[in-house]
VEXLUMLUM-328190 format. One record per residue: residue in one letter; chain; x, y, z of N, C-alpha, C, O, CB in turn. Coordinates in steps of 0.2 Angstrom, whole numbers. Glycine has a CB too. Layout:
% residues N
PT  rest  kette    nxx    nyy    nzz   caxx   cayy   cazz    cxx    cyy    czz    oxx    oyy    ozz   cbxx   cbyy   cbzz
PT     a      A      X      Y      Z      X      Y      Z      X      Y      Z      X      Y      Z      X      Y      Z
...
% end
This chain:
% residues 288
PT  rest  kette    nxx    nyy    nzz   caxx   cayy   cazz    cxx    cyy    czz    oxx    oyy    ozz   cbxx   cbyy   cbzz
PT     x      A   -100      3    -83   -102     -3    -79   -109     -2    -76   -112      3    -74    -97     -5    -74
PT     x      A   -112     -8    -78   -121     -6    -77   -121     -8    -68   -117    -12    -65   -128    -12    -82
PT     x      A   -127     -3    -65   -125     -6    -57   -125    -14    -55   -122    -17    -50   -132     -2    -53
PT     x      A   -130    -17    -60   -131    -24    -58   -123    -29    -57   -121    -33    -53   -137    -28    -63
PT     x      A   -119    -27    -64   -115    -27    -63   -109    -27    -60   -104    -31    -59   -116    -26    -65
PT     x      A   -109    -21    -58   -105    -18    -53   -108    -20    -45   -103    -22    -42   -106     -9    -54
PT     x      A   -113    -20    -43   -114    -23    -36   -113    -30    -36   -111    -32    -31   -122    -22    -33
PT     x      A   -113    -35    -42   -110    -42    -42   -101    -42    -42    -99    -47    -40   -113    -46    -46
PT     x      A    -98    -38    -45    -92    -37    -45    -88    -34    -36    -83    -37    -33    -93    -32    -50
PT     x      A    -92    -30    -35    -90    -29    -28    -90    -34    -23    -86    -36    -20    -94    -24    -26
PT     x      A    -97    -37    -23    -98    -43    -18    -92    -50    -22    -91    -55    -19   -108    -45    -18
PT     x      A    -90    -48    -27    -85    -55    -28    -78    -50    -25    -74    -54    -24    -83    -59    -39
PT     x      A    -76    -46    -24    -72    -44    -23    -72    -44    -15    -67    -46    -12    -71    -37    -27
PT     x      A    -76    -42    -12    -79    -43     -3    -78    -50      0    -77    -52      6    -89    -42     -2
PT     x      A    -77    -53     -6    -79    -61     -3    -74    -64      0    -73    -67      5    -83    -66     -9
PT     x      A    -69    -63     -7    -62    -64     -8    -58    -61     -3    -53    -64     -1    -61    -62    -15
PT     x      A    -59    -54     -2    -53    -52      1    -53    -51      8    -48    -51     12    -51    -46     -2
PT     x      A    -60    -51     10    -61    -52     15    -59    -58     20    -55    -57     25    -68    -52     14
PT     x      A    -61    -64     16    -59    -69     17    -53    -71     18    -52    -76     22    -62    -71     14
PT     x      A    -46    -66     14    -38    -68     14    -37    -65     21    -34    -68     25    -33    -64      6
PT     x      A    -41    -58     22    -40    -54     28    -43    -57     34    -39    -55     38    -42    -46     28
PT     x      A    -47    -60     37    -48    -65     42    -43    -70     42    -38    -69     45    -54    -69     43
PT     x      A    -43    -75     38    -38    -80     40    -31    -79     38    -27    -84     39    -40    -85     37
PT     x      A    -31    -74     37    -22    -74     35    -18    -67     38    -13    -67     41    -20    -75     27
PT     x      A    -22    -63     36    -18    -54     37    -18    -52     44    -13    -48     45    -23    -48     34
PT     x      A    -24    -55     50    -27    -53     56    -22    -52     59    -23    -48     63    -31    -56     60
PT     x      A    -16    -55     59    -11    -59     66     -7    -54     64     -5    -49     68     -8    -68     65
PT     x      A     -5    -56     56      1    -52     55      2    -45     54      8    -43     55      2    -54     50
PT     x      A     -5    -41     52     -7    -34     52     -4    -31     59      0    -26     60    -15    -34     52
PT     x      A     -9    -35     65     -8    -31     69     -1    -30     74      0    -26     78    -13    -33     72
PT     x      A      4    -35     72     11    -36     75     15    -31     68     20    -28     71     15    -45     77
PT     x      A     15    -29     64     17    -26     59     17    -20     58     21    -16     57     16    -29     55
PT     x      A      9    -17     60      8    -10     62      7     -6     68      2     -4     69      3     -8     59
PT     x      A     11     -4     71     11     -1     78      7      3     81      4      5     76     17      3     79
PT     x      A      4      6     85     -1     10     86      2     16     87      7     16     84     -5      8     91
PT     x      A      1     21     89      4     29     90      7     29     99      8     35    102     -3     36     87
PT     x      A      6     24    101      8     28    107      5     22    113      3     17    111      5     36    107
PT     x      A      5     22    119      3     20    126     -4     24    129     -3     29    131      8     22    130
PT     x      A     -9     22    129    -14     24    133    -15     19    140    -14     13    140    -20     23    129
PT     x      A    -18     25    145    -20     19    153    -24     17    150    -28     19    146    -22     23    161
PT     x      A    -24     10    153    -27      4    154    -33      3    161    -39      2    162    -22      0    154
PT     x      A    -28      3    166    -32      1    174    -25      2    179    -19      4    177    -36     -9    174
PT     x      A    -26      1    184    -21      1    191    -22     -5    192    -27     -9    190    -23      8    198
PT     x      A    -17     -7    196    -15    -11    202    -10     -9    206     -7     -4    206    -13    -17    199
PT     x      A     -9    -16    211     -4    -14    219      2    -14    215      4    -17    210     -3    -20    228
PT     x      A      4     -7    219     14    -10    216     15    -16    219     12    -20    222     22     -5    221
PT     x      A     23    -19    214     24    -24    215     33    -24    214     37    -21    209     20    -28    209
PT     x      A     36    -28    220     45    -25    219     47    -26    213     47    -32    211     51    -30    224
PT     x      A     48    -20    209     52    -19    202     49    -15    198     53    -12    195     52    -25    199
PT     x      A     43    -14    197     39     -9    197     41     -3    196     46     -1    199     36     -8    201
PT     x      A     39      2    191     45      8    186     38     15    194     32     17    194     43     11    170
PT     x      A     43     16    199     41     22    200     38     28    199     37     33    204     43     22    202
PT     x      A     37     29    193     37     36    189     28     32    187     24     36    185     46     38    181
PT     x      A     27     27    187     21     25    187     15     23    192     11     19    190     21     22    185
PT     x      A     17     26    200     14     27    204      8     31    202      9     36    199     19     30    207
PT     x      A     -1     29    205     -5     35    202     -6     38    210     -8     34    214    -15     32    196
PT     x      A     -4     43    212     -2     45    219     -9     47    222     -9     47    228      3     52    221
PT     x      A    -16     47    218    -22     48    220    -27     43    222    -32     45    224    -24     50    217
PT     x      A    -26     35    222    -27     29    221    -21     27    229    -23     25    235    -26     25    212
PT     x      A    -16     28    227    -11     27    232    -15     29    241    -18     26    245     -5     32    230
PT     x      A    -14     36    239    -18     41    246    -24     38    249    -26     38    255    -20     49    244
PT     x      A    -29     34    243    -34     34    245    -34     28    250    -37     29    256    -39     33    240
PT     x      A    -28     20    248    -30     14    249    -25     13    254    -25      7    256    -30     10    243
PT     x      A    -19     20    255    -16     20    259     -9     14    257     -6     12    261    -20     18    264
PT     x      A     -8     13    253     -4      7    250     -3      8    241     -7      9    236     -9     -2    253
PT     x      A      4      8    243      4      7    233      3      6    226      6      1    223      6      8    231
PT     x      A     -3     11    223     -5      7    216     -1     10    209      2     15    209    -13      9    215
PT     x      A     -1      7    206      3      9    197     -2     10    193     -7      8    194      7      2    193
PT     x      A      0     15    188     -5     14    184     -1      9    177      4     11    174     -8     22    182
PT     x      A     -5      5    174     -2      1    169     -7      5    164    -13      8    165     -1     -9    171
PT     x      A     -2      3    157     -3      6    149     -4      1    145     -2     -4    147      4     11    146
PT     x      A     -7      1    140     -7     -2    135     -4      2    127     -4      7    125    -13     -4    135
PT     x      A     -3     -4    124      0      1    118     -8      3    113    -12     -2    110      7     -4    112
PT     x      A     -8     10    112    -14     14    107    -15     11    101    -10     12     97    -13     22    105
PT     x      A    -19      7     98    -20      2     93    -21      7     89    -16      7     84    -27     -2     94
PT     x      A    -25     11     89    -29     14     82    -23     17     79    -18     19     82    -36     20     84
PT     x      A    -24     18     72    -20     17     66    -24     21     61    -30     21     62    -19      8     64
PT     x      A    -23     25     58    -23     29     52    -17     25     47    -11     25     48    -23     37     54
PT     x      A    -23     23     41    -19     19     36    -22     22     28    -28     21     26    -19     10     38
PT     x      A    -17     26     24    -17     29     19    -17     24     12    -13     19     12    -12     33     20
PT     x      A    -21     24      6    -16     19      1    -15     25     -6    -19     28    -10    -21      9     -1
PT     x      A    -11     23     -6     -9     29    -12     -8     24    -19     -4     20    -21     -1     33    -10
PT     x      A    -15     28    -23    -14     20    -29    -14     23    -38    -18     26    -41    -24     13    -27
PT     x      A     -9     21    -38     -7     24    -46    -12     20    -51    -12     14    -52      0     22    -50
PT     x      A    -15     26    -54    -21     24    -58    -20     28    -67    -24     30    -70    -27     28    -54
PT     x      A    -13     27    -67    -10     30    -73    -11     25    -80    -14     20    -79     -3     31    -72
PT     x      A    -10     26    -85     -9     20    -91     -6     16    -90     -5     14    -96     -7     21    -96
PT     x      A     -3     13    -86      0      8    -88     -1      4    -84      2     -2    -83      7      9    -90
PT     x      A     -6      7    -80    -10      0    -74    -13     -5    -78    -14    -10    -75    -16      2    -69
PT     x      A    -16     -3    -86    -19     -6    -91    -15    -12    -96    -15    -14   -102    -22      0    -96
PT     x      A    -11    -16    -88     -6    -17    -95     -6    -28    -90     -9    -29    -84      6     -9    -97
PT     x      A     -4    -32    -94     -4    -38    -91     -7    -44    -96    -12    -45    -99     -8    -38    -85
PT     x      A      1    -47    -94      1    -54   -102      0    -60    -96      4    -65    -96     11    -54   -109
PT     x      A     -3    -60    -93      0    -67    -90     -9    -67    -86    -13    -66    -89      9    -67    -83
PT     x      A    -10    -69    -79    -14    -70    -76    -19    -64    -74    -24    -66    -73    -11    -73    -71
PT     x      A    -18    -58    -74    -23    -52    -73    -18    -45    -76    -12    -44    -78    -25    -53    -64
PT     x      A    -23    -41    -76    -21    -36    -81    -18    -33    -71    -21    -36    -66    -28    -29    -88
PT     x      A    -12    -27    -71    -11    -24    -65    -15    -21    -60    -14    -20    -54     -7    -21    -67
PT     x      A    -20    -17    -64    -26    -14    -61    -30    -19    -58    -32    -17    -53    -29    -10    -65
PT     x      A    -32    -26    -60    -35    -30    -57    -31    -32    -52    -34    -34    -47    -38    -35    -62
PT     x      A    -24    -32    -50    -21    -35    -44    -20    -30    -41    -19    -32    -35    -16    -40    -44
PT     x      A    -19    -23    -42    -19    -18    -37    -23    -18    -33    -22    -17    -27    -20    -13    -38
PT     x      A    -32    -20    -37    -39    -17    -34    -39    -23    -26    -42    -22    -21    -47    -19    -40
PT     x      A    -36    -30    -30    -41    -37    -25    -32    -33    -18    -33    -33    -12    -40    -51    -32
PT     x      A    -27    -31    -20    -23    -32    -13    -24    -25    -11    -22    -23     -5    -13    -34    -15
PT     x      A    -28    -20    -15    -30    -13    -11    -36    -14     -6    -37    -11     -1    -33     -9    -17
PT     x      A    -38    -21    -10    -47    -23     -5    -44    -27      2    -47    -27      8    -53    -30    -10
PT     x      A    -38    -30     -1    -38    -34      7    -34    -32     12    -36    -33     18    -35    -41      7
PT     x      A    -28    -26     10    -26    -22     15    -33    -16     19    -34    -13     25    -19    -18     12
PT     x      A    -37    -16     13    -42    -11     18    -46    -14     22    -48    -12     28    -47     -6     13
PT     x      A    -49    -21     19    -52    -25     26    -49    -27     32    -52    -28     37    -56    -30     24
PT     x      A    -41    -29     32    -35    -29     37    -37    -24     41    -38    -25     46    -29    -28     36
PT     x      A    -37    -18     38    -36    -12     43    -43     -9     48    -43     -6     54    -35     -5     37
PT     x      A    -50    -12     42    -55     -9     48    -56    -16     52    -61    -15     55    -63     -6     46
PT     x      A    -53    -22     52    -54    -27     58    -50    -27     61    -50    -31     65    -55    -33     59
PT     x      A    -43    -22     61    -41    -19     66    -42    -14     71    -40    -12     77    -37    -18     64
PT     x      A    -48    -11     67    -53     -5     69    -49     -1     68    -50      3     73    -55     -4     76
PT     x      A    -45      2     64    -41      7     61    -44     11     56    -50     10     54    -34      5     59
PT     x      A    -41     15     54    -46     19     50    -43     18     41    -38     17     39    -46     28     53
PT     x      A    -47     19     38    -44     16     30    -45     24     26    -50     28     26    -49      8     25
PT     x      A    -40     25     22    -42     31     18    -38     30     12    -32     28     12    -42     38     22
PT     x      A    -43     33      4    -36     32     -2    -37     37     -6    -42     41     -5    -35     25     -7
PT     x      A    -31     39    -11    -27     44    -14    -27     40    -21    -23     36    -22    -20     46    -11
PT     x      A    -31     41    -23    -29     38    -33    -26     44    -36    -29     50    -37    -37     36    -38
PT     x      A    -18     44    -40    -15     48    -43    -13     47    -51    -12     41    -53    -10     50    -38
PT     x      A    -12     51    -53     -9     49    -60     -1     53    -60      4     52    -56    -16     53    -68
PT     x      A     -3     59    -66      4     64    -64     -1     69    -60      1     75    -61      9     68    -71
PT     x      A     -6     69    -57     -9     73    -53    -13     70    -46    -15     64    -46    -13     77    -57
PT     x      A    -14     74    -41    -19     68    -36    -28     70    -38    -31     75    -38    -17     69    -24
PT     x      A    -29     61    -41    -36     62    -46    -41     62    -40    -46     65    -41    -37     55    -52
PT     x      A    -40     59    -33    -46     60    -30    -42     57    -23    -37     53    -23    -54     56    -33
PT     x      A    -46     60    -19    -42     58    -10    -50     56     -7    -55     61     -7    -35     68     -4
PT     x      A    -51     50     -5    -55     47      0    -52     48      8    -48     44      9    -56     40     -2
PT     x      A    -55     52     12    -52     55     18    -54     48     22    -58     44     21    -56     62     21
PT     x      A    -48     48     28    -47     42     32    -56     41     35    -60     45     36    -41     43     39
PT     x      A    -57     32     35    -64     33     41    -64     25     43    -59     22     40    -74     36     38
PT     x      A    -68     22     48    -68     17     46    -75     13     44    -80     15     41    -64     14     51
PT     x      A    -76      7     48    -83      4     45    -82      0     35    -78      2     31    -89     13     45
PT     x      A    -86     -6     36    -88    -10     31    -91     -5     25    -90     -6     19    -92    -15     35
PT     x      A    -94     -1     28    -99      4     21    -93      7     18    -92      7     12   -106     11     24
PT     x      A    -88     10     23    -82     13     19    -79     11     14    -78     14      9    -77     13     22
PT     x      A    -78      4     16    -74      0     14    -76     -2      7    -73     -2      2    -72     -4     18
PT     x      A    -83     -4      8    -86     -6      0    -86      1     -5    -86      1    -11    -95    -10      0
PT     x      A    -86      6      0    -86     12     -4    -79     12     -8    -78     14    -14    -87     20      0
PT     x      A    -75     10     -5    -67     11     -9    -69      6    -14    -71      9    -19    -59     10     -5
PT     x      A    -68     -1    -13    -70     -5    -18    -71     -5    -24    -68     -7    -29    -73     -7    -16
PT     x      A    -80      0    -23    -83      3    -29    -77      7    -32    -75      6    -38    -91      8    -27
PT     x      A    -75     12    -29    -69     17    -32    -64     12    -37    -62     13    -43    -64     22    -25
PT     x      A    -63      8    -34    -57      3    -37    -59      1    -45    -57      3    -50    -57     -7    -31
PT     x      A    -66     -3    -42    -69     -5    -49    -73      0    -57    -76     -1    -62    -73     -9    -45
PT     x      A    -71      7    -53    -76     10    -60    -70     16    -59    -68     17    -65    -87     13    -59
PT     x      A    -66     19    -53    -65     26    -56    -60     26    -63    -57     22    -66    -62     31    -50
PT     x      A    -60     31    -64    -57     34    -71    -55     40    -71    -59     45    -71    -62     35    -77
PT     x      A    -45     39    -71    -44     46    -70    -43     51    -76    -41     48    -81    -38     46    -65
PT     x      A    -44     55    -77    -44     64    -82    -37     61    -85    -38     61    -91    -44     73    -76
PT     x      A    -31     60    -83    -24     61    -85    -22     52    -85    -25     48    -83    -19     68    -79
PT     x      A    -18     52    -87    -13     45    -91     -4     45    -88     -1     40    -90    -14     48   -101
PT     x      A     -1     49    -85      3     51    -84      5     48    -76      2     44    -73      1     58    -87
PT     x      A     10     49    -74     12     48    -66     17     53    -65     21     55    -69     16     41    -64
PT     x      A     16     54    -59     21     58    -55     20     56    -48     14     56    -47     21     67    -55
PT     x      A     24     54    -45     24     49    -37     27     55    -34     30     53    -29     30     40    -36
PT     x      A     28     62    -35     30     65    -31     27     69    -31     29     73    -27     34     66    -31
PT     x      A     18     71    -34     16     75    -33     10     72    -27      7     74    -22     15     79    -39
PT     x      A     10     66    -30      5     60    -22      8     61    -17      6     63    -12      4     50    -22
PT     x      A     16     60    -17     20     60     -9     20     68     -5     20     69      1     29     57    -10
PT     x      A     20     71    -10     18     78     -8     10     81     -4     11     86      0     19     81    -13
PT     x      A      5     79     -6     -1     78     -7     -2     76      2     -4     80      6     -3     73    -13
PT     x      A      0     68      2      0     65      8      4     69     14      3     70     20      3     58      7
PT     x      A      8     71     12     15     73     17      8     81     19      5     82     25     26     75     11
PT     x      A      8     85     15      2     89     18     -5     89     21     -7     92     25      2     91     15
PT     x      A     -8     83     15    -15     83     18    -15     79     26    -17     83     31    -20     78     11
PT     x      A    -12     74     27    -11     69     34     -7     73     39     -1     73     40     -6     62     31
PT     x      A    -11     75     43     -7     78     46     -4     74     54      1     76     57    -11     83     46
PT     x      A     -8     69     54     -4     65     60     -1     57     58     -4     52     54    -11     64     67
PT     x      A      3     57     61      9     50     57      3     44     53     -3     44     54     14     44     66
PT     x      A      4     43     51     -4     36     46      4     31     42     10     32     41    -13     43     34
PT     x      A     -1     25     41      2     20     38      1     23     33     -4     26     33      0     13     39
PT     x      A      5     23     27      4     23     20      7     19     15     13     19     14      6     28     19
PT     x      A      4     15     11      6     11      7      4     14      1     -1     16      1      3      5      7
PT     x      A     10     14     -5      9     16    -11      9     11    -15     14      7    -15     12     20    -14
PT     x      A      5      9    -21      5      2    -23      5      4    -30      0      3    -33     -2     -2    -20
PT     x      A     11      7    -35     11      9    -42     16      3    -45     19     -2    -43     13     17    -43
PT     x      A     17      6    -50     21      2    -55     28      5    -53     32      1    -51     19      3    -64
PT     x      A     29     10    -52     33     14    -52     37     17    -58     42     20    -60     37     12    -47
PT     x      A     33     15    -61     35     18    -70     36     26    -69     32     31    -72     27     16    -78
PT     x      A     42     28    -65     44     34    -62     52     38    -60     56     35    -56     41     33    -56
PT     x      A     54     42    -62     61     41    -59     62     48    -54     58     53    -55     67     41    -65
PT     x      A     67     48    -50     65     55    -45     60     56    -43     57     61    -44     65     59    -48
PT     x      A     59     53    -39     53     53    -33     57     53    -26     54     53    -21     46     47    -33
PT     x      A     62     52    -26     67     49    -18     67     54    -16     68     52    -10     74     45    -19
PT     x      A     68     61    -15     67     67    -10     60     66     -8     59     63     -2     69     75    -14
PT     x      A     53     67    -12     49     67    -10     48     59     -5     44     59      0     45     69    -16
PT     x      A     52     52     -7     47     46     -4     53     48      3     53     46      9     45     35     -9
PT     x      A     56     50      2     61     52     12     58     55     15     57     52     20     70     56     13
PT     x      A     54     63     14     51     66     16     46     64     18     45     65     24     51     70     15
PT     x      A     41     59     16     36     58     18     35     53     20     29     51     21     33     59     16
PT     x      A     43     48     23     45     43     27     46     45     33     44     41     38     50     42     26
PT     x      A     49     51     34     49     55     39     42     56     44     42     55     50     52     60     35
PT     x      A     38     58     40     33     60     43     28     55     45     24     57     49     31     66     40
PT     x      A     28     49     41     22     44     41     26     38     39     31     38     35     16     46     36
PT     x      A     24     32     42     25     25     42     25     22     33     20     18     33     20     23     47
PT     x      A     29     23     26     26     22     22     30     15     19     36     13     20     25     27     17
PT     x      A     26     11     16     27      5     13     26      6      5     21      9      3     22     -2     17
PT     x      A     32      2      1     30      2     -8     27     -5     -8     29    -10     -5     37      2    -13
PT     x      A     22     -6    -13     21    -12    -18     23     -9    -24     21     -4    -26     13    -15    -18
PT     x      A     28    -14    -26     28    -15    -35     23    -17    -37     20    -20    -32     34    -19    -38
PT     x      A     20    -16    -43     18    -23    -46     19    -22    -54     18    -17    -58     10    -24    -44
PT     x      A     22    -27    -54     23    -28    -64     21    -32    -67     16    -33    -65     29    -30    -66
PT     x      A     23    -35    -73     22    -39    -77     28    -42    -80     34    -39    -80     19    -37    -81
PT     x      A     26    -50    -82     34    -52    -84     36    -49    -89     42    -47    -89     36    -58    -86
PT     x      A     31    -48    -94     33    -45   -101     38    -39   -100     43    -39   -103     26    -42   -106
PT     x      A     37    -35    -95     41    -28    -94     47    -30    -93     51    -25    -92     37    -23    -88
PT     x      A     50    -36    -92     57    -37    -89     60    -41    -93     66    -43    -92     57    -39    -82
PT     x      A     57    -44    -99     60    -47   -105     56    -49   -112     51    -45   -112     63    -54   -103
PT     x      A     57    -51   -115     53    -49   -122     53    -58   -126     58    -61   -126     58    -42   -128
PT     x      A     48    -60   -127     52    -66   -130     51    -65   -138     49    -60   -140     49    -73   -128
PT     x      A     54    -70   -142     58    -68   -148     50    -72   -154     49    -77   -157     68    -73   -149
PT     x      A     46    -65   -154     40    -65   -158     40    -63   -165     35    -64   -169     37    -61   -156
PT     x      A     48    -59   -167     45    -53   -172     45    -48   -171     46    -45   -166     40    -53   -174
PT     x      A     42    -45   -178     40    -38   -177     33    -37   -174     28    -40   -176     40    -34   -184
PT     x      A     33    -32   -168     29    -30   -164     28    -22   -163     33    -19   -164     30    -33   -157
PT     x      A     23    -20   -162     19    -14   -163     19    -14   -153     15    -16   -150     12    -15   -169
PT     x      A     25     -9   -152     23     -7   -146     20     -1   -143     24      4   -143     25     -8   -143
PT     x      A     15      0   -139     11      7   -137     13      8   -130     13      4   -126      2      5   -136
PT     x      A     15     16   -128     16     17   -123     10     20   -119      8     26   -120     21     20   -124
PT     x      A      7     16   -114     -1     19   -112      1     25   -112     -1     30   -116     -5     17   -103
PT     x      A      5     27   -106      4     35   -105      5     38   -109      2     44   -109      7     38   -101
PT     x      A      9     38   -114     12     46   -120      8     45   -124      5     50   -126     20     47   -124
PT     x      A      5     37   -127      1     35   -132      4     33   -138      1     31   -143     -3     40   -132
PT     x      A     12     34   -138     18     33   -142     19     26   -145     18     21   -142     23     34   -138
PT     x      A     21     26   -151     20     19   -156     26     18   -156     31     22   -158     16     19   -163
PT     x      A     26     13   -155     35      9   -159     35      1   -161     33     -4   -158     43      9   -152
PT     x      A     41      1   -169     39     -5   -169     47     -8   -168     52     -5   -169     35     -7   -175
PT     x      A     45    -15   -164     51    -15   -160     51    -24   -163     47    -29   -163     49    -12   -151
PT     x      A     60    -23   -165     60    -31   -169     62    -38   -162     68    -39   -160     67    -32   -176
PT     x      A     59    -40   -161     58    -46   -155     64    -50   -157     69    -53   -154     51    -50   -154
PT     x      A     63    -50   -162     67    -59   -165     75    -55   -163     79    -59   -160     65    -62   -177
PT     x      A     77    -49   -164     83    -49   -162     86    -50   -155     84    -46   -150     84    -45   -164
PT     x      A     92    -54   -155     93    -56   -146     98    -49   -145     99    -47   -139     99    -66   -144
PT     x      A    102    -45   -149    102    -38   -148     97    -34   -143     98    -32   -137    101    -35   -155
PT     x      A     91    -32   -147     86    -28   -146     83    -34   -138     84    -32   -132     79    -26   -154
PT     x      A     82    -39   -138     79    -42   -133     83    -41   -127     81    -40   -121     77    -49   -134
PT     x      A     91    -40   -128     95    -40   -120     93    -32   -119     89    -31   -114    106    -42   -119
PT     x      A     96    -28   -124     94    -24   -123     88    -21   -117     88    -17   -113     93    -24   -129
PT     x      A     83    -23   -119     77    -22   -116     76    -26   -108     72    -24   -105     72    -25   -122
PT     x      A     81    -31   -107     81    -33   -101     86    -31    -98     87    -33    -92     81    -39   -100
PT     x      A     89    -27    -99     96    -24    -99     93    -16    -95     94    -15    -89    100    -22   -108
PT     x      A     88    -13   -100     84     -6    -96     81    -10    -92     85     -9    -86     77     -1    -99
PT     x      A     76    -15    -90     71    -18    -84     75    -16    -76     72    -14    -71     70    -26    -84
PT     x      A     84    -21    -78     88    -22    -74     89    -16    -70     88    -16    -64     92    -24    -77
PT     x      A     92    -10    -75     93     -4    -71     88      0    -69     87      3    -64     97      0    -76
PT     x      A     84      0    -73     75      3    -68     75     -1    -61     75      2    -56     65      0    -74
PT     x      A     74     -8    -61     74    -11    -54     77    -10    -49     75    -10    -44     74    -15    -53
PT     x      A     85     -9    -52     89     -7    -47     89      0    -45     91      1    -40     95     -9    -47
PT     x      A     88      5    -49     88     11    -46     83     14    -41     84     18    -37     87     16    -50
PT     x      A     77     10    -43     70      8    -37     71      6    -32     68      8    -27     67      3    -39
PT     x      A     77      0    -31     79     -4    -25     80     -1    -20     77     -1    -15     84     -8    -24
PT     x      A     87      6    -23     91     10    -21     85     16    -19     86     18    -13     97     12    -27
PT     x      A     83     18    -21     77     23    -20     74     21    -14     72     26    -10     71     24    -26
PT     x      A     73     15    -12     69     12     -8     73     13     -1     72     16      4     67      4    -11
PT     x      A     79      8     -4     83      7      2     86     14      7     87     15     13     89      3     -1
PT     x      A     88     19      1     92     24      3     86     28      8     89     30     14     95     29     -4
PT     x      A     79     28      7     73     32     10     71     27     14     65     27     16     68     35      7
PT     x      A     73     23     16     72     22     23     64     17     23     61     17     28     73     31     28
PT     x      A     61     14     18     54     12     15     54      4     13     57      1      8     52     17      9
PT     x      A     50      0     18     50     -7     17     47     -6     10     43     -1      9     46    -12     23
PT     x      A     48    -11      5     46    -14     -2     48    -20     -3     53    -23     -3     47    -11     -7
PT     x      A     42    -21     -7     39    -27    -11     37    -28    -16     34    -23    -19     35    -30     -8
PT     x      A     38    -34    -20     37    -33    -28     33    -38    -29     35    -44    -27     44    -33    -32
PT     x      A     27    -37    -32     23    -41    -35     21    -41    -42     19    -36    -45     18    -40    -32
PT     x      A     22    -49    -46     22    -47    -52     12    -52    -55     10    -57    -52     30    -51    -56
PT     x      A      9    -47    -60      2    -50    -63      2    -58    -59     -2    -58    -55      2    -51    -74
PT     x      A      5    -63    -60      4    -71    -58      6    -72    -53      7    -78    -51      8    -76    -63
PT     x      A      9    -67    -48     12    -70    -41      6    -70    -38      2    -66    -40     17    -65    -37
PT     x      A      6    -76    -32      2    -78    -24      2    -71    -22      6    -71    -18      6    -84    -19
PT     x      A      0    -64    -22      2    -59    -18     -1    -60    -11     -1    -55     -7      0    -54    -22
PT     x      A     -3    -65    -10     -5    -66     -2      2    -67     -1      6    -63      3    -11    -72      0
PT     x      A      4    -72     -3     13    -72      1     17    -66     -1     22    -66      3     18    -79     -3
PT     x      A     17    -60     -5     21    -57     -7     19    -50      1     23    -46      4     19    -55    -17
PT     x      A     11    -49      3      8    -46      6     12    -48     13     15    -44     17      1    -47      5
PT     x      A     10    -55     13     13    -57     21     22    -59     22     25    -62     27      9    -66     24
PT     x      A     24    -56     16     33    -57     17     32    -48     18     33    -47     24     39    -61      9
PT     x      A     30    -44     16     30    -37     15     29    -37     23     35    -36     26     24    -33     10
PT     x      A     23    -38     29     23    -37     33     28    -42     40     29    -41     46     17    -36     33
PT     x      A     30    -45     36     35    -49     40     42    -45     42     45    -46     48     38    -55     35
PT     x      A     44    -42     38     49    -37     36     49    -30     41     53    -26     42     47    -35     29
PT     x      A     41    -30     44     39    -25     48     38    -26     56     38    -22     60     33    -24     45
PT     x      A     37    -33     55     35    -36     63     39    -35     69     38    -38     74     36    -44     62
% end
């Protein structure tokens, strides 16, 4: 991608998501992601009812009469996004290929996060972790991920969600929001996504395509597996082979659900043509 290119690309992507995250994310962000804790604020006089154990006895002595110290809850937020950059992000029959709606809902949770003044940091993985952008915050950051969104290119084709949840669970060392936003074209990751539930705040995005969940009756079709690179020709027109094929979607979704639910991890499913603004603000609704 030539730079001129790419710097107009970015600024359509800045404009857009920016824009979803003022008017819509601000509110909801900030009741949805908790801060880490209570920091003092200021004192005032006690008042009958008042938790005694928040007496500041140095303010007291001075003024002769009793003051509290009152807390606020610690805003700042360390927020992770863990984003599958494997083959089959290259894939989308309907409104946008998947990689294009990862990038634009990758852009608007990251500009959520620094107008919360939190810090943004991401993990692009395949079946290996291809590159980790350490937490920071600031607008330059942020178009820095952006750019990453729009050009990187990872070495491998492949997924493993348990060698990223592992990755995170070590590299992060103090609790962070984490959002993983893959296909989940995966099975067995649910030890690794409980463990690193445990230790950090994490949220799933699906995102799919319709085609992946039914087939319509075309014919013979030539189909390519991004990751293995594997060919098959697969007869559509049969309503056999077609249930068939909605038949696996079925059981992949629900073993997902179950993966989700059993570990303890809000998710949301977004498919190429969905409003994912609404898919984003039901996800943090869930959280509120």
């Amino acid at each position: 991608m030539e730079t001129t290119e790419l710097i107009k690309k970015v600024r359509q992507i800045e404009i857009k998501t920016r824009g979803l995250s003022n008017h819509i994310f601000a509110g909801e962000y900030h009741s949805a992601f908790k801060g880490r804790g209570m920091a003092f604020s200021e004192v005032r006089e006690y008042q009958f009812g008042d938790d005694v154990r928040n007496i500041d006895w140095n303010v007291t002595a001075r003024f002769n009469r009793p003051f509290i110290k009152i807390f606020e809850e610690e805003r700042e937020n360390t927020v992770m996004l863990l984003i599958d950059v494997s083959g089959s992000r290259e894939f989308g029959t309907q409104v946008r290929f998947k990689k294009n709606l990862v990038t634009e809902m990758a852009a608007t949770l990251a500009f959520s996060t620094i107008q919360n003044n939190d810090k943004i940091g991401v993990m692009f993985f395949s079946d290996r972790v291809e590159k980790f952008i350490p937490p920071q915050k600031g607008k330059k950051h942020v178009l820095h991920i952006i750019r990453e969104l729009l050009t990187f290119q990872p070495a491998e084709r492949g997924t493993d969600i348990n060698c990223a949840l592992r990755y995170l669970t070590n590299a992060i060392k103090k609790r962070c929001t984490a959002f993983v936003i893959s296909d989940f074209m995966a099975d067995d990751f649910e030890k690794s996504l409980r463990i690193a539930g445990h230790k950090h705040d994490v949220a799933a995005i699906q995102v799919y395509d319709e085609r992946e969940t039914t087939l319509p009756a075309i014919g013979l079709v030539k189909m390519l597996d991004a990751e293995t690179g594997a060919e098959r020709w697969v007869d559509t027109s049969s309503a056999r082979v077609r249930a068939a094929y909605a038949e696996h979607w079925r059981r992949h979704d629900e073993r997902l659900r179950t993966a989700f639910v059993r570990s303890g991890v809000d998710h949301v499913k977004v498919r190429t043509d969905d409003d994912y603004v609404r898919s984003l603000i039901a996800l943090f609704k869930q959280r509120a």
